[in-house]
RODO-2510 file (C-alpha; in nm, 4 decimals, decimal comma):
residues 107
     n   res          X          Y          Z
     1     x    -9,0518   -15,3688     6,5864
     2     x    -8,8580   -15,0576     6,6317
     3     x    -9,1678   -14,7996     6,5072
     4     x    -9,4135   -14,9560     6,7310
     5     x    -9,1611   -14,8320     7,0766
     6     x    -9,2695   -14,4928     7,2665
     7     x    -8,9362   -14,3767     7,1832
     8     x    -8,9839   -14,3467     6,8467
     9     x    -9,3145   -14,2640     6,8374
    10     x    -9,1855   -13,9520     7,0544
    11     x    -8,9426   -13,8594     6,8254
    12     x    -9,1185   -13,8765     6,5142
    13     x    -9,3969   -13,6715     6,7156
    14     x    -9,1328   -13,3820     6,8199
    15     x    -9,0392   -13,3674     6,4757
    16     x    -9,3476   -13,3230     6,3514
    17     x    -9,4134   -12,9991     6,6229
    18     x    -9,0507   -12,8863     6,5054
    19     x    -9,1809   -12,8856     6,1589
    20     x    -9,5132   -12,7144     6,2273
    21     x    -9,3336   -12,4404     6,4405
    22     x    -9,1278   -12,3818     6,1188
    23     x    -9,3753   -12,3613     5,8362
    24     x    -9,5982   -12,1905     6,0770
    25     x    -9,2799   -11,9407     6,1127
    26     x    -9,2873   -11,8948     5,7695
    27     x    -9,6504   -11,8647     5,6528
    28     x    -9,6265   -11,5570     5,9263
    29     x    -9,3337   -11,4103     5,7349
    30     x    -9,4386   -11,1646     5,4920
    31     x    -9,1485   -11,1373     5,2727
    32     x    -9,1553   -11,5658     5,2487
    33     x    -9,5333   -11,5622     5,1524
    34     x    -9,5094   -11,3003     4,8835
    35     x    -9,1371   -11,4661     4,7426
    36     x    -9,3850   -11,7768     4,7114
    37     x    -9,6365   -11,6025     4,5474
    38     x    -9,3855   -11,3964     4,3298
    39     x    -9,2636   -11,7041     4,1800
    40     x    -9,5949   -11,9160     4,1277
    41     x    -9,6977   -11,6224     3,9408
    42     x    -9,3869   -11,5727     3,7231
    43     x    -9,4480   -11,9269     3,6581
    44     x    -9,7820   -11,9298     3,5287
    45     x    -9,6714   -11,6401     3,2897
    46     x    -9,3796   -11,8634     3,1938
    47     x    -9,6268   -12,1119     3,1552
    48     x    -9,8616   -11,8871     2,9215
    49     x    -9,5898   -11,7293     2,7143
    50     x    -9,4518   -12,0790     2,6187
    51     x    -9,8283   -12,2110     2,5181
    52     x    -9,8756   -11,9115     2,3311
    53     x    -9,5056   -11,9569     2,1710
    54     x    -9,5596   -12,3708     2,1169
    55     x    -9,9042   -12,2718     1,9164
    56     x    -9,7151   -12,0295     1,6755
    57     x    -9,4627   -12,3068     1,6233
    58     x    -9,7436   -12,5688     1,5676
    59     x    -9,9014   -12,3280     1,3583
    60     x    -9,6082   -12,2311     1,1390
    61     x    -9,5690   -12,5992     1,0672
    62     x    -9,8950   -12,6625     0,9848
    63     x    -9,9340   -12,8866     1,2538
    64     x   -10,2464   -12,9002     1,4817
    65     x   -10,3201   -12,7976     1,8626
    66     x   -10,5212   -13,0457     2,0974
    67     x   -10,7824   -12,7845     2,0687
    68     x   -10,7703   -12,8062     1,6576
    69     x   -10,8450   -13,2065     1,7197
    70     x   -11,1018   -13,2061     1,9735
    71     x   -11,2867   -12,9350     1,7217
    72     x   -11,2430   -13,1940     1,4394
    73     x   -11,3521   -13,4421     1,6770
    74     x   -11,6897   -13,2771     1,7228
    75     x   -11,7448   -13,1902     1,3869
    76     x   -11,6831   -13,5523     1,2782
    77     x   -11,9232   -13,6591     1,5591
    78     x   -12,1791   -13,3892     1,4406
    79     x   -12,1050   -13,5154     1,0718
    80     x   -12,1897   -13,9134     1,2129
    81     x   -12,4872   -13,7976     1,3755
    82     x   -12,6028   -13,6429     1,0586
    83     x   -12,4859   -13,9819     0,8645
    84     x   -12,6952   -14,2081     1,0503
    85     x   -13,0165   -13,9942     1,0642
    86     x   -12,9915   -13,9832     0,6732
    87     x   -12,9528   -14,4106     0,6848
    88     x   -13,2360   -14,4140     0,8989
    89     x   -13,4500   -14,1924     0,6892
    90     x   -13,3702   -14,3954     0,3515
    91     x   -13,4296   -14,7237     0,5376
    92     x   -13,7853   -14,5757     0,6768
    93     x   -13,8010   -14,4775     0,2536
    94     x   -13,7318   -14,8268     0,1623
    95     x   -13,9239   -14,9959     0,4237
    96     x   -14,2838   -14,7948     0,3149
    97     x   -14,1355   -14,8819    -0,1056
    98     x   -14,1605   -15,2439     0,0065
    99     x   -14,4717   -15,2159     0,1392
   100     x   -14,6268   -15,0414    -0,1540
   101     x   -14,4679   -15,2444    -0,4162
   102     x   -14,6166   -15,5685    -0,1866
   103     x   -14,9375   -15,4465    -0,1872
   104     x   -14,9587   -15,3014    -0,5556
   105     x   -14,8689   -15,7204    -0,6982
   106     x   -15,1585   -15,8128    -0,4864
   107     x   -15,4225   -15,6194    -0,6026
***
């Protein structure tokens, strides 16, 4: 196979020192790093202002956010939890009725 020959094994190896040397170069450059940081930042604000502009939207149209679902979603998960304690108390109800009304015909 060609990849498995020294040759270019070397060459993949001198371009992997060339490409050290030049993002080493410019991690050391001052101006590059803060450019870089410039625009991740201006990016994140991008980022916020068009979150903040998409939930006015969503809200003008009456439409709901993820964070509007996942709220309903834990009230109706509070709400089912509530359900099936209730069930289980009126089963526990009916259970002891039974028992009663079972031992009332026998004496």
């Amino acid at each position: 196979m060609i990849t498995d020959s020294t040759f270019v094994k070397r060459v993949f190896e001198m371009g992997e020192d060339q490409l050290n040397k030049v993002v080493q170069a410019l991690l050391a450059n001052e101006k590059f790093v803060g450019a870089v940081q410039a625009i991740v930042n201006n990016s994140l604000k991008a980022k916020g202002v068009l979150d903040k502009n998409l939930r006015i939207a969503l809200s003008a149209m009456s439409l709901p956010t993820v964070s509007d679902v996942d709220n309903l979603r834990g009230k109706l998960d509070e709400l089912d939890q509530a359900i099936q304690r209730i069930e289980k108390a009126v089963s526990q109800i009916a259970a002891e009725e039974a028992r009663r009304g079972t031992g009332d015909k026998r004496a």
